[in-house]
Structure formats: C-alpha cells, structure tokens
PDB file of N, CA, C, O and CB in Angstrom:
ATOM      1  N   UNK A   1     113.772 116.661 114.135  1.00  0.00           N
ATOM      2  CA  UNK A   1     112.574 117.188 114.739  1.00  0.00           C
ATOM      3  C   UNK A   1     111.414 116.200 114.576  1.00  0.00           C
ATOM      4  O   UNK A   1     110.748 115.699 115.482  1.00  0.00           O
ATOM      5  CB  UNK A   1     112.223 118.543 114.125  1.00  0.00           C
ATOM      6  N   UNK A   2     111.308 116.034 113.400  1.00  0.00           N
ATOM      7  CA  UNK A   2     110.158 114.788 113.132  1.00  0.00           C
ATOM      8  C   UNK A   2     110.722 113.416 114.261  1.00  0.00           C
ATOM      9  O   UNK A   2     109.895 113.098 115.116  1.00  0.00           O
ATOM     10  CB  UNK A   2     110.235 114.153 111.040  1.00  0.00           C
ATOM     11  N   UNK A   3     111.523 112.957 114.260  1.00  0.00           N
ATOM     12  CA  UNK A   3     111.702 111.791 115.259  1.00  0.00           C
ATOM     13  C   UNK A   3     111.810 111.925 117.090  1.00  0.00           C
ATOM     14  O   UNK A   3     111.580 111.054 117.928  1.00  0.00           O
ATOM     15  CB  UNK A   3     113.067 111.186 114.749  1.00  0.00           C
ATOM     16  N   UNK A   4     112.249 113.361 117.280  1.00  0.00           N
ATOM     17  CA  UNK A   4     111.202 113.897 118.187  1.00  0.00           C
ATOM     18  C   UNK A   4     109.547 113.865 118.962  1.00  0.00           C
ATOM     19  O   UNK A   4     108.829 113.453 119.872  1.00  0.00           O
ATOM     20  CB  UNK A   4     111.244 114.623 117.747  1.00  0.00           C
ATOM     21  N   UNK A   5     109.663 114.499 117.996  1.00  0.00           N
ATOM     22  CA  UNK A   5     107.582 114.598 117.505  1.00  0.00           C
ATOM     23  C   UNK A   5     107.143 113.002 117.562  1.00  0.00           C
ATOM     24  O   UNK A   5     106.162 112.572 118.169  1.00  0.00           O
ATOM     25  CB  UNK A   5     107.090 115.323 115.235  1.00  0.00           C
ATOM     26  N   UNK A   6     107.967 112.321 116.891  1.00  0.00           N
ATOM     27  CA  UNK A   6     106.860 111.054 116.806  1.00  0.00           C
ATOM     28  C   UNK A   6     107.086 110.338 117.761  1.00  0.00           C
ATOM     29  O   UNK A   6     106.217 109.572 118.178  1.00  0.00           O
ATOM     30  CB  UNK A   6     106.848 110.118 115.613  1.00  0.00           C
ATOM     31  N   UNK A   7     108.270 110.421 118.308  1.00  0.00           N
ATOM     32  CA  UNK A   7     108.937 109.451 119.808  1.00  0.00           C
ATOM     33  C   UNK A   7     107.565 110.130 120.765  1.00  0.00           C
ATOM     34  O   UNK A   7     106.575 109.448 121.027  1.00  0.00           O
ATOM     35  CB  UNK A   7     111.192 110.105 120.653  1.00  0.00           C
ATOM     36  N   UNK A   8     107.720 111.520 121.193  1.00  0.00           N
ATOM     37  CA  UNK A   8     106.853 112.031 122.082  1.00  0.00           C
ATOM     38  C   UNK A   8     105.102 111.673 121.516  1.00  0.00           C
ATOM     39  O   UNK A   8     104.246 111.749 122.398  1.00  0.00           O
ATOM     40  CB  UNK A   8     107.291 113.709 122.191  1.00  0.00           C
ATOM     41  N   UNK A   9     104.811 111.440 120.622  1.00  0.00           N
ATOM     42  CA  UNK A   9     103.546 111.460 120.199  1.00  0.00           C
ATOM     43  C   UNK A   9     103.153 109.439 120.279  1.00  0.00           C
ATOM     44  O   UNK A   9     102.098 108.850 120.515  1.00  0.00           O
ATOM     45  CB  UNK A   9     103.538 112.408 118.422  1.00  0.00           C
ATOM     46  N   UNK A  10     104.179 109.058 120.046  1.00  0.00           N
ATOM     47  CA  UNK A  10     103.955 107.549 120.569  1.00  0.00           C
ATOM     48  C   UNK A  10     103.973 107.200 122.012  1.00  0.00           C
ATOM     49  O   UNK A  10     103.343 106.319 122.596  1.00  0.00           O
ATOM     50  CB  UNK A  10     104.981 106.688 120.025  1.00  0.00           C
ATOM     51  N   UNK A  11     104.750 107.997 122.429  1.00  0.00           N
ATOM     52  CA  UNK A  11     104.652 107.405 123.922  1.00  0.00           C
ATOM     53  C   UNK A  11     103.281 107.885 124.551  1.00  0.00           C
ATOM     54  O   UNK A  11     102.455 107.263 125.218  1.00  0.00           O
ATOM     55  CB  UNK A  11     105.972 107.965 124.931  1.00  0.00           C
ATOM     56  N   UNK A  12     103.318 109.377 124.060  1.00  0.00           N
ATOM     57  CA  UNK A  12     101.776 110.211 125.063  1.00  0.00           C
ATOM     58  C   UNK A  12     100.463 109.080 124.864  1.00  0.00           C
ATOM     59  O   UNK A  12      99.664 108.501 125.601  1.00  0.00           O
ATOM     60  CB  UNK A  12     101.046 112.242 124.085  1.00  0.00           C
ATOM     61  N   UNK A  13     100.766 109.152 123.427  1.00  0.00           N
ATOM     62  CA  UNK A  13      99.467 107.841 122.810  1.00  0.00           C
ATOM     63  C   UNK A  13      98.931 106.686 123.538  1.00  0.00           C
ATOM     64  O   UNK A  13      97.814 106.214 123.323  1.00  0.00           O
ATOM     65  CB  UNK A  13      99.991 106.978 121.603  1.00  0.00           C
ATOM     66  N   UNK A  14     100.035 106.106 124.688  1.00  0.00           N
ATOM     67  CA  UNK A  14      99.680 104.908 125.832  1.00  0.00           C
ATOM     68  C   UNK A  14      99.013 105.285 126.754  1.00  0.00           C
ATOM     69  O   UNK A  14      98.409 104.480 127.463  1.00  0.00           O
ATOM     70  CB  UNK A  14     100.734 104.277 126.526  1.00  0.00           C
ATOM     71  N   UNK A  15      98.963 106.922 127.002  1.00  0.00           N
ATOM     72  CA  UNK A  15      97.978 107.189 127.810  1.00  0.00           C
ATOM     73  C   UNK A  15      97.162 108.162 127.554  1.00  0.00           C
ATOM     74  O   UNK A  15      97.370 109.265 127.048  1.00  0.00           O
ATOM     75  CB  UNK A  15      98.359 107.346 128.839  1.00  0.00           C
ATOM     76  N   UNK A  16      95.705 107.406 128.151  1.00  0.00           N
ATOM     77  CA  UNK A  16      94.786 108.244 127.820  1.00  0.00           C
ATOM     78  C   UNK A  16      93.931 109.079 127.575  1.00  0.00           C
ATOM     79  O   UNK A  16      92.990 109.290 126.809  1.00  0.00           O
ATOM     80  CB  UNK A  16      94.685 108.236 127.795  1.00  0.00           C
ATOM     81  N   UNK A  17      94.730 109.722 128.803  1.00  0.00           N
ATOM     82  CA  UNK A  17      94.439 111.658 129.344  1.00  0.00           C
ATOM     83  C   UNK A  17      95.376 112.519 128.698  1.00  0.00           C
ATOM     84  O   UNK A  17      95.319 113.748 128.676  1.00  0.00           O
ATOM     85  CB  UNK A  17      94.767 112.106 131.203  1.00  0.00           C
ATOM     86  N   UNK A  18      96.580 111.509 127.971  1.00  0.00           N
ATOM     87  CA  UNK A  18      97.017 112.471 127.146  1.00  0.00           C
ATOM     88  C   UNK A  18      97.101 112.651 125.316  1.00  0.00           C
ATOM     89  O   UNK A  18      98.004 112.772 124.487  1.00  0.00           O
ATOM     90  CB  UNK A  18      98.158 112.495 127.669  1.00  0.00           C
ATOM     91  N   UNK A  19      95.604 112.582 125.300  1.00  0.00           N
ATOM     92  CA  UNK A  19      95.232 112.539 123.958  1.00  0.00           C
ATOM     93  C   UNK A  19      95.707 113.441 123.091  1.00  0.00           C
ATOM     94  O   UNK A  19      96.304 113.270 122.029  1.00  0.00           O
ATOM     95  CB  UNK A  19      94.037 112.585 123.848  1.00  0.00           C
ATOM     96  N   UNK A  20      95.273 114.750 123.836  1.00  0.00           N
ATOM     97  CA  UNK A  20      95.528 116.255 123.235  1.00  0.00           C
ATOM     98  C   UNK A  20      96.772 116.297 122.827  1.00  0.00           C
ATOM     99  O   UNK A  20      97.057 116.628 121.676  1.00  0.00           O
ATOM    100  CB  UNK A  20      95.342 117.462 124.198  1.00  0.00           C
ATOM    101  N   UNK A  21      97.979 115.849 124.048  1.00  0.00           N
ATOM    102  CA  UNK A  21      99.319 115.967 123.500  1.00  0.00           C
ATOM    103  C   UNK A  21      99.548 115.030 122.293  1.00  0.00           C
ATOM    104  O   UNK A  21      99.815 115.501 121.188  1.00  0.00           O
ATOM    105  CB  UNK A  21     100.339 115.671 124.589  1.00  0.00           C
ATOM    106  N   UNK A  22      99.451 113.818 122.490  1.00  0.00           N
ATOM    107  CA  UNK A  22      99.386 112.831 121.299  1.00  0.00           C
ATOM    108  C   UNK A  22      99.189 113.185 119.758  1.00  0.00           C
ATOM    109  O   UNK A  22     100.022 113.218 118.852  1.00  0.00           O
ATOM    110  CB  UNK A  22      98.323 112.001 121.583  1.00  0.00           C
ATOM    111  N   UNK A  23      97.705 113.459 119.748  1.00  0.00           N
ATOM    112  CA  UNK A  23      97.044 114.121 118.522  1.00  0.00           C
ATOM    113  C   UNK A  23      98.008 115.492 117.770  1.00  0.00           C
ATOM    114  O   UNK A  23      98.398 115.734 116.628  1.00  0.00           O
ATOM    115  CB  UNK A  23      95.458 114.735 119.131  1.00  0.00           C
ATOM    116  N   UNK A  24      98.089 115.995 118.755  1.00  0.00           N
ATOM    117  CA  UNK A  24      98.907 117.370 118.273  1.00  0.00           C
ATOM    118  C   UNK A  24     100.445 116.783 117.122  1.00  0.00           C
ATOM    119  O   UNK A  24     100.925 116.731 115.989  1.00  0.00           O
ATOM    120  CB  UNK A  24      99.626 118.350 120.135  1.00  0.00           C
ATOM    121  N   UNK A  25     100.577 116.496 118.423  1.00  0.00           N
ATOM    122  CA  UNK A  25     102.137 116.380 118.348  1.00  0.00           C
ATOM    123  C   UNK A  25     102.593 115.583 117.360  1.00  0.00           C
ATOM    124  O   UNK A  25     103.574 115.927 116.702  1.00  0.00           O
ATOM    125  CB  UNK A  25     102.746 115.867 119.532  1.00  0.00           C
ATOM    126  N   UNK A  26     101.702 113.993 117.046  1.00  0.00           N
ATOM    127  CA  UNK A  26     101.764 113.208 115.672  1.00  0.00           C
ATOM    128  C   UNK A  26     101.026 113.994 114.401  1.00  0.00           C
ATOM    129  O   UNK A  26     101.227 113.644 113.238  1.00  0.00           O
ATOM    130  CB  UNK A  26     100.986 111.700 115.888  1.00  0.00           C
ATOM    131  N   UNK A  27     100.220 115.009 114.733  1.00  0.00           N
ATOM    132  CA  UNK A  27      99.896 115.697 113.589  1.00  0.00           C
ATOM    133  C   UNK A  27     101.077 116.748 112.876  1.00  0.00           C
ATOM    134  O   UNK A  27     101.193 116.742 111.651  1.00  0.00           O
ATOM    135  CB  UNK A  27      98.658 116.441 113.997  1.00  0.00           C
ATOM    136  N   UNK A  28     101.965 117.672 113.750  1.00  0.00           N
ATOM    137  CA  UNK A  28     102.458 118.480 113.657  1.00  0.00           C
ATOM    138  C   UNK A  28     103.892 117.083 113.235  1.00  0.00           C
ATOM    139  O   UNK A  28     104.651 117.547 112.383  1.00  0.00           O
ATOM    140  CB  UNK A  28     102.238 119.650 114.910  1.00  0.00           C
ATOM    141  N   UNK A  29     104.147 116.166 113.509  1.00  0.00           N
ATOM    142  CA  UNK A  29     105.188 115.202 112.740  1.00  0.00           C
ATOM    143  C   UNK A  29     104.918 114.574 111.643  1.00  0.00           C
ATOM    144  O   UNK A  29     105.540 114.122 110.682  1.00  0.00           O
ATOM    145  CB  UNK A  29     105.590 114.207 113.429  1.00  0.00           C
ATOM    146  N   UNK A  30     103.790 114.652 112.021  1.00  0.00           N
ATOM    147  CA  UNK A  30     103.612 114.147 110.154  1.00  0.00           C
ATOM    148  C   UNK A  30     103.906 115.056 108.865  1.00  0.00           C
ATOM    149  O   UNK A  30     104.468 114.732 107.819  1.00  0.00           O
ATOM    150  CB  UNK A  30     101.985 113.822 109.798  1.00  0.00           C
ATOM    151  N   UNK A  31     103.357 116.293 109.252  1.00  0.00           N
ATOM    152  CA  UNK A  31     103.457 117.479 108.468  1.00  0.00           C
ATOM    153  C   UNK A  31     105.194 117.800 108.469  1.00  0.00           C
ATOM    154  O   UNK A  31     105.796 118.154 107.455  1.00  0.00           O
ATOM    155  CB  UNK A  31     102.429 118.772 109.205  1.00  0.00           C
ATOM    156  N   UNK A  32     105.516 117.697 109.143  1.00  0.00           N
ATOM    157  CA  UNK A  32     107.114 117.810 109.373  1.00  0.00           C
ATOM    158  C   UNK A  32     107.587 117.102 108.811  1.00  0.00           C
ATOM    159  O   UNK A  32     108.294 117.584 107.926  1.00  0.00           O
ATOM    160  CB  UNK A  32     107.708 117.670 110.497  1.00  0.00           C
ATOM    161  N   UNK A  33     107.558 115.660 108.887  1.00  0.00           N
ATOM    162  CA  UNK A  33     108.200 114.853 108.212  1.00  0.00           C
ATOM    163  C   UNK A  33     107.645 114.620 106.590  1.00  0.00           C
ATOM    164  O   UNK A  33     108.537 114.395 105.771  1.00  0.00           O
ATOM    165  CB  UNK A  33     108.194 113.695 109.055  1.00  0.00           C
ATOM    166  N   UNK A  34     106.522 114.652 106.187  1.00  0.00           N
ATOM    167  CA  UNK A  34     106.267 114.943 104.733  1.00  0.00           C
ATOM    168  C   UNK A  34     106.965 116.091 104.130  1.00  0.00           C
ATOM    169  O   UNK A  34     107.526 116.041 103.035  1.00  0.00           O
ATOM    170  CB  UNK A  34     104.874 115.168 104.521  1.00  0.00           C
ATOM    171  N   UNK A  35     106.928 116.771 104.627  1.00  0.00           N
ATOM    172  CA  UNK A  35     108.067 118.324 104.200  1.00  0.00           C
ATOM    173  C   UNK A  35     109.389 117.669 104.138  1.00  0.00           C
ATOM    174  O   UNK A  35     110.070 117.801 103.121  1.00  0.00           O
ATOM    175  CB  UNK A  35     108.218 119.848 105.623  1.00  0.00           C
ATOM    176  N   UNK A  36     109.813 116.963 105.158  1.00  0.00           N
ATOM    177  CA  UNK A  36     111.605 116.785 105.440  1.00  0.00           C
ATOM    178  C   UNK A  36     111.513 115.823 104.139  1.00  0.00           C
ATOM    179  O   UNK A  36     112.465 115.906 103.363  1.00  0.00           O
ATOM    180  CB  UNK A  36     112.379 115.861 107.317  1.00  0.00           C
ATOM    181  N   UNK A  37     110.173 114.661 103.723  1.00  0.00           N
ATOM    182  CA  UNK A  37     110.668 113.844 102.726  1.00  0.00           C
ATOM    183  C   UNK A  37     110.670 114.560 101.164  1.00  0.00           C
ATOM    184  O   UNK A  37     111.097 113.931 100.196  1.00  0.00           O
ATOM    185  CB  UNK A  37     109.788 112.543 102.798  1.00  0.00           C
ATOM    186  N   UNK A  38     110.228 115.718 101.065  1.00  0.00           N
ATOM    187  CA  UNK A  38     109.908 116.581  99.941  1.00  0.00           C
ATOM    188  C   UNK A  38     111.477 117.034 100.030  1.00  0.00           C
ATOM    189  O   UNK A  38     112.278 116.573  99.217  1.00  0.00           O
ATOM    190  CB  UNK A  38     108.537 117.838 100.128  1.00  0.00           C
ATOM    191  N   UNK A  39     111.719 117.573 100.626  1.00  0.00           N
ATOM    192  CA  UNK A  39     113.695 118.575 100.792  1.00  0.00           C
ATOM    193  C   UNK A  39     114.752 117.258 101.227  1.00  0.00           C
ATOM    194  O   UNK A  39     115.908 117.559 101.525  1.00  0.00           O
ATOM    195  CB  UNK A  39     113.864 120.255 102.784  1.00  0.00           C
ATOM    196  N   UNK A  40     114.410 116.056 101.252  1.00  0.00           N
ATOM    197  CA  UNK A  40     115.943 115.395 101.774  1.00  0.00           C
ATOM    198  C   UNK A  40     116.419 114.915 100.834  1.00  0.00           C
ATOM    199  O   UNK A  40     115.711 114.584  99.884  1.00  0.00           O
ATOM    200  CB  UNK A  40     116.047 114.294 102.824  1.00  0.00           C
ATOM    201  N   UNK A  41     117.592 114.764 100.834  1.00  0.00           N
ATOM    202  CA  UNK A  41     118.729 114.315  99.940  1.00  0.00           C
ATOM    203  C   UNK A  41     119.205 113.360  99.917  1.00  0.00           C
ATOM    204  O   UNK A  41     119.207 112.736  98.856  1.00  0.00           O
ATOM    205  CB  UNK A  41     119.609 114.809  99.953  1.00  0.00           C
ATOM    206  N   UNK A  42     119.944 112.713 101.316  1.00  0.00           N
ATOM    207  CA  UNK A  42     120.360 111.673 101.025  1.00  0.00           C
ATOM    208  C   UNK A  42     119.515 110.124 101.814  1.00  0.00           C
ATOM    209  O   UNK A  42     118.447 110.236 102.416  1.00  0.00           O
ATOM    210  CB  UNK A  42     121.795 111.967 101.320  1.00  0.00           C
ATOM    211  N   UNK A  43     119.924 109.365 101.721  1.00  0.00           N
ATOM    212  CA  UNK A  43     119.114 108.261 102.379  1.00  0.00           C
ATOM    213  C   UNK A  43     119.345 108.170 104.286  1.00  0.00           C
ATOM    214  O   UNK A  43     118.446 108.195 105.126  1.00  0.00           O
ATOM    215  CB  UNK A  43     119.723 106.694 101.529  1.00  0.00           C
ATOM    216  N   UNK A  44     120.530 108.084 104.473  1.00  0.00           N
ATOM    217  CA  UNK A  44     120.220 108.441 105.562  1.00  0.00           C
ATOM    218  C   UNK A  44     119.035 109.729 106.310  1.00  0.00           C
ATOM    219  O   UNK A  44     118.397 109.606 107.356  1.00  0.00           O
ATOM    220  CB  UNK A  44     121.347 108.564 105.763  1.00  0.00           C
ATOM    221  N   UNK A  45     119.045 110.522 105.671  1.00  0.00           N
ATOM    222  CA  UNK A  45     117.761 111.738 106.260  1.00  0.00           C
ATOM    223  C   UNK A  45     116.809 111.030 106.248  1.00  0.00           C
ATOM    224  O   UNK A  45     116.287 110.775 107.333  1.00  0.00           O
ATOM    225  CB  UNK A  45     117.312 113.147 105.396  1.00  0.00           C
ATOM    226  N   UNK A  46     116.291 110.505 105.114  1.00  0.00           N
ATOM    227  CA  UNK A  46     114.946 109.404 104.966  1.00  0.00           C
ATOM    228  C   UNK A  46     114.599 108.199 105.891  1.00  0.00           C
ATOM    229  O   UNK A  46     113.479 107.690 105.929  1.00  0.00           O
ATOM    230  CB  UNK A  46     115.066 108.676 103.658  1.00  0.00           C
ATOM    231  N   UNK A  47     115.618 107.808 106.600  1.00  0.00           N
ATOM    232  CA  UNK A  47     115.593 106.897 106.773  1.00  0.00           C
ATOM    233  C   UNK A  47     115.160 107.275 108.513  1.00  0.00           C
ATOM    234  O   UNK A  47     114.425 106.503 109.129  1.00  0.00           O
ATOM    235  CB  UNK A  47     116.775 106.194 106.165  1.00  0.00           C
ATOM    236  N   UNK A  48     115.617 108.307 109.045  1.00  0.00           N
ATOM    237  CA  UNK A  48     115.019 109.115 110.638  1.00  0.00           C
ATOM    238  C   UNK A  48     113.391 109.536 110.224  1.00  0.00           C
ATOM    239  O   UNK A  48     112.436 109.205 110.926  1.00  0.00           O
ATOM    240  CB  UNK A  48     116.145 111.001 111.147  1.00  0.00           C
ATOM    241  N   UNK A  49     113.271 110.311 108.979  1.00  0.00           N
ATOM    242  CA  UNK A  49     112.073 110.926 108.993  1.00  0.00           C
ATOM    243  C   UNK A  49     111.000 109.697 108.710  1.00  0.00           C
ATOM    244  O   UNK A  49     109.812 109.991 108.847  1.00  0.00           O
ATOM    245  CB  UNK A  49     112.064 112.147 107.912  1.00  0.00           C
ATOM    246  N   UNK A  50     111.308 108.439 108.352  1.00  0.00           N
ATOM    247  CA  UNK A  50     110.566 107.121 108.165  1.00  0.00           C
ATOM    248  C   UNK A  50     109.862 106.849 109.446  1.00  0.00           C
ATOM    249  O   UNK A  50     108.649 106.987 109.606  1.00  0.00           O
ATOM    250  CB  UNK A  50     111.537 105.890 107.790  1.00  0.00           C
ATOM    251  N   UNK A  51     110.940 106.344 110.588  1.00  0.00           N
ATOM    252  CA  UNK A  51     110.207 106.287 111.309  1.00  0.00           C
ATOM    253  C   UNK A  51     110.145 107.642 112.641  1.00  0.00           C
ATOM    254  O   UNK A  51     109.533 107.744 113.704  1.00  0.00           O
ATOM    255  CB  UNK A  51     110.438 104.979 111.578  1.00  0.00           C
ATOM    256  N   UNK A  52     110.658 108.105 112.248  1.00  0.00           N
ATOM    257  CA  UNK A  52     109.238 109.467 112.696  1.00  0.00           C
ATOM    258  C   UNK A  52     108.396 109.502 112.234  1.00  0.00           C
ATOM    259  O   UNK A  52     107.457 109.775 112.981  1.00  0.00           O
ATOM    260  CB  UNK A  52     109.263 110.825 112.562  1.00  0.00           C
ATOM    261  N   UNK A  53     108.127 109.338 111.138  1.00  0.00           N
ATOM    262  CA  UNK A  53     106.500 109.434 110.357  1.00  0.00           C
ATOM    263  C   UNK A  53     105.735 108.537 110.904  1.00  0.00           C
ATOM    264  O   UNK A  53     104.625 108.849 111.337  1.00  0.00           O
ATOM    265  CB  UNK A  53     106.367 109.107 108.725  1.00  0.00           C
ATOM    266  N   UNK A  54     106.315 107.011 110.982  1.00  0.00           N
ATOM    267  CA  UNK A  54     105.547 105.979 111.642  1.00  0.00           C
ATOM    268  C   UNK A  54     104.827 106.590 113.072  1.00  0.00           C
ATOM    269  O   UNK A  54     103.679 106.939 113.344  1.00  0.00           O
ATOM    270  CB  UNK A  54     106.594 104.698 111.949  1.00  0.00           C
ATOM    271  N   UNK A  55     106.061 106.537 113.813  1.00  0.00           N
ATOM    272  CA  UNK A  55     105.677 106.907 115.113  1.00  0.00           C
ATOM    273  C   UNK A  55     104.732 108.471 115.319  1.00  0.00           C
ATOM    274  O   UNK A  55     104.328 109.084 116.307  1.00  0.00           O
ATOM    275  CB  UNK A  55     107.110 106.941 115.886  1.00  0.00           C
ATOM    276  N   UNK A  56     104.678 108.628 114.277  1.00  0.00           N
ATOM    277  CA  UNK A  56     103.776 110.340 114.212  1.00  0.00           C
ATOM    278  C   UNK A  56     102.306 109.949 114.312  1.00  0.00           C
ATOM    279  O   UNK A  56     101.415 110.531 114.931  1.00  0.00           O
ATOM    280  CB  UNK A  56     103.973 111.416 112.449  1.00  0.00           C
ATOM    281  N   UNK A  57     102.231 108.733 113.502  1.00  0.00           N
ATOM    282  CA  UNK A  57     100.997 108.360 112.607  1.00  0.00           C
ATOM    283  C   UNK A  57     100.274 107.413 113.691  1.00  0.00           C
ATOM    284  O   UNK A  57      99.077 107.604 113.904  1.00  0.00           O
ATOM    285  CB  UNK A  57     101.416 107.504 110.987  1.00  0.00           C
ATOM    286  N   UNK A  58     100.886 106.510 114.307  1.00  0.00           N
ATOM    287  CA  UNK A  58     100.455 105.656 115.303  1.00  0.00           C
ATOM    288  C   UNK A  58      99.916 106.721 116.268  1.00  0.00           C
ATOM    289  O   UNK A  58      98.719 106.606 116.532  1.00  0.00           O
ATOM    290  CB  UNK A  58     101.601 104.666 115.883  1.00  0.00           C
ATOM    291  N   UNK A  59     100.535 107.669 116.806  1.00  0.00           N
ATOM    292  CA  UNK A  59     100.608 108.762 117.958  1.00  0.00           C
ATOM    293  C   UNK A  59      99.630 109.442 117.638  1.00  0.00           C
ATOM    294  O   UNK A  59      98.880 109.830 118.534  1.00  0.00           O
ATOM    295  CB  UNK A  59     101.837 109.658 118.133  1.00  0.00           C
ATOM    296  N   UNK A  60      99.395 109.737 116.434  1.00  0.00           N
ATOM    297  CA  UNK A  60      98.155 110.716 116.240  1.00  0.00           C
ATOM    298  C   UNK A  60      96.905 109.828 116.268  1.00  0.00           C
ATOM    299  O   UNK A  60      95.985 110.005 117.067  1.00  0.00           O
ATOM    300  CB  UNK A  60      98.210 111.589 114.760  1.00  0.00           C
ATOM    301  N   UNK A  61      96.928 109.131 115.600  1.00  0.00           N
ATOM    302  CA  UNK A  61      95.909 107.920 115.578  1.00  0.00           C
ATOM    303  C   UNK A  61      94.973 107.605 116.380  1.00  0.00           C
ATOM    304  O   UNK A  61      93.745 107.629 116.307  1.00  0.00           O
ATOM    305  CB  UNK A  61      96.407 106.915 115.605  1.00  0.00           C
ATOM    306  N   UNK A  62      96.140 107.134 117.602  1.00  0.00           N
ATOM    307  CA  UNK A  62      95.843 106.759 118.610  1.00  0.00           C
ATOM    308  C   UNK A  62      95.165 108.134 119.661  1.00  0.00           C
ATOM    309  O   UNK A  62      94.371 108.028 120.596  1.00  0.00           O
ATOM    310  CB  UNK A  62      97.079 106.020 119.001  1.00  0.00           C
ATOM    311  N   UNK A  63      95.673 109.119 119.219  1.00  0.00           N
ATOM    312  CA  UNK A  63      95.676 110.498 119.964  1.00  0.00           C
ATOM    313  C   UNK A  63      94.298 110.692 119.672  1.00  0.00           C
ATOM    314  O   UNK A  63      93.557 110.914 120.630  1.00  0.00           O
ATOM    315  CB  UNK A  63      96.742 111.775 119.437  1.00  0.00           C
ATOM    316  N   UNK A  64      93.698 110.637 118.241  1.00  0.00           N
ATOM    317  CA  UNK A  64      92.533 110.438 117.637  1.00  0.00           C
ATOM    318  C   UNK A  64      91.284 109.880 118.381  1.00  0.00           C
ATOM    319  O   UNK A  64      90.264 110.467 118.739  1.00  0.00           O
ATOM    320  CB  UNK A  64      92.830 109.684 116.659  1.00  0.00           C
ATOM    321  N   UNK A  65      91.703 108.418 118.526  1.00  0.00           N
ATOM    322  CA  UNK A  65      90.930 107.375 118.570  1.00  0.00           C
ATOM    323  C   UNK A  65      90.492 107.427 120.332  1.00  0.00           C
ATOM    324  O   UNK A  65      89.415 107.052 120.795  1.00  0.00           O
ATOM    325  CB  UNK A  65      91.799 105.971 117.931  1.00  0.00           C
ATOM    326  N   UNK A  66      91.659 107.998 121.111  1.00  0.00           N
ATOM    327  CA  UNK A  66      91.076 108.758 122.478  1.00  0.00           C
ATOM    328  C   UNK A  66      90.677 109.940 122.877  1.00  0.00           C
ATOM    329  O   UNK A  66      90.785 110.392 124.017  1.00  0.00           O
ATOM    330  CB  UNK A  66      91.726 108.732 123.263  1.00  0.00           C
ATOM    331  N   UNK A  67      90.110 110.569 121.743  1.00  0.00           N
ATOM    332  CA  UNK A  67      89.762 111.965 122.037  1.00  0.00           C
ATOM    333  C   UNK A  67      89.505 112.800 120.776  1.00  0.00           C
ATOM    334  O   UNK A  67      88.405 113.128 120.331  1.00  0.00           O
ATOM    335  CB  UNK A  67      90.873 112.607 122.847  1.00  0.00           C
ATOM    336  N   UNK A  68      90.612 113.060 120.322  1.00  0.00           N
ATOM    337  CA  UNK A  68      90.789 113.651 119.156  1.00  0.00           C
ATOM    338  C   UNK A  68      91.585 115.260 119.515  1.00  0.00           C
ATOM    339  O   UNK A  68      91.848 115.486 120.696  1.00  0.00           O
ATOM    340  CB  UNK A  68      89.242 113.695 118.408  1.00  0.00           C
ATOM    341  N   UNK A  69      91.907 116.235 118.542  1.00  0.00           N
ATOM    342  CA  UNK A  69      92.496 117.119 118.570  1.00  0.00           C
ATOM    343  C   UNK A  69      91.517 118.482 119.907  1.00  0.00           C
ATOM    344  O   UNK A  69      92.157 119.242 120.633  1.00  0.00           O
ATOM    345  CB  UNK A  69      92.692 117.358 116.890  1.00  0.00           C
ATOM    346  N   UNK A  70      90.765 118.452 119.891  1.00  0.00           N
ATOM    347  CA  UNK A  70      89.919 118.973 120.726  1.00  0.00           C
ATOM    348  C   UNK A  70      89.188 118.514 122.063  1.00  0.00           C
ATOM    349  O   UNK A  70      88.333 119.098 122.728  1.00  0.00           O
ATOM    350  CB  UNK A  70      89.204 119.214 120.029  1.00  0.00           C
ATOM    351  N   UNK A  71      89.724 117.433 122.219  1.00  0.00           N
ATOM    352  CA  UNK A  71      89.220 116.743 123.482  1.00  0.00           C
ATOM    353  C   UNK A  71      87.867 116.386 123.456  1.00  0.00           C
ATOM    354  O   UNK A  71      87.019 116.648 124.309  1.00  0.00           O
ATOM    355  CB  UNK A  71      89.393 117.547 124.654  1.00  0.00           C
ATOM    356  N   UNK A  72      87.726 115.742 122.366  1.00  0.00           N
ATOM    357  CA  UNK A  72      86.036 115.364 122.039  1.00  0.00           C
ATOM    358  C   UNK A  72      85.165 115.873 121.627  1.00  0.00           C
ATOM    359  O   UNK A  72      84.283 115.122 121.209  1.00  0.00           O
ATOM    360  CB  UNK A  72      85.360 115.113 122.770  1.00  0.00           C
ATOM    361  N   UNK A  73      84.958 117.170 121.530  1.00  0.00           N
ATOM    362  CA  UNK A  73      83.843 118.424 121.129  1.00  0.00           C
ATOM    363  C   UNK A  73      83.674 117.729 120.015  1.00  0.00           C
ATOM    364  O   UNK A  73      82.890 118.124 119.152  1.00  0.00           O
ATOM    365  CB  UNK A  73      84.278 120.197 120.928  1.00  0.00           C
TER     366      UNK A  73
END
C-alpha cells in the first residue's frame, strides 16, 4: 500500500493542478509506511516500504511546495 501511495503521490507531484492529490496521498504514505516500518519483520518488507516512503516524501513535498493540503488557504 505504501508503494502505491508513493508511486501515485510522485507522479501527481509533476503536475501542478494536482497538488491536492499529491499532498494527500504522500502524506497518507508516509504515515503508512512509518507504521509498516514499526510492524515489519523481515528485510524484504523494509525494503518496498523504503522506497515508498521516499516516493511519499518527495510527493508530498512537492504536493506542499505547489499548494499545500488545502489548495493554498
């Protein structure tokens, strides 16, 4: 789910009407994937929720840096 989230939250992030989705969506993967790194077990799990986290963090960022979670308000 987190590598989901961050695939979709990196790509929305290139564009810039789609902030809202971006922001969300790398926020709600980050939180996901900090949870998945709190409960995983073996290294392979860690190693998907890594870069989902990346790609969460860029995505939100960026989701941020064009708008933010509210569309600017």
């Amino acid at each position: 789910m987190t590598l989901v989230l961050g695939i979709t939250a990196f790509i929305t992030a290139m564009f810039h009407h789609l902030h809202l989705l971006s922001s969300w969506t790398g926020l709600v993967g980050i939180l996901t994937g900090a949870y998945g790194q709190w409960i995983s077990v073996t290294t392979r799990e860690r190693f998907g929720l890594i870069v989902g986290l990346g790609a969460s963090a860029v995505g939100f960022f960026l989701g941020m840096a064009h708008g933010g979670l509210f569309g600017g308000l």
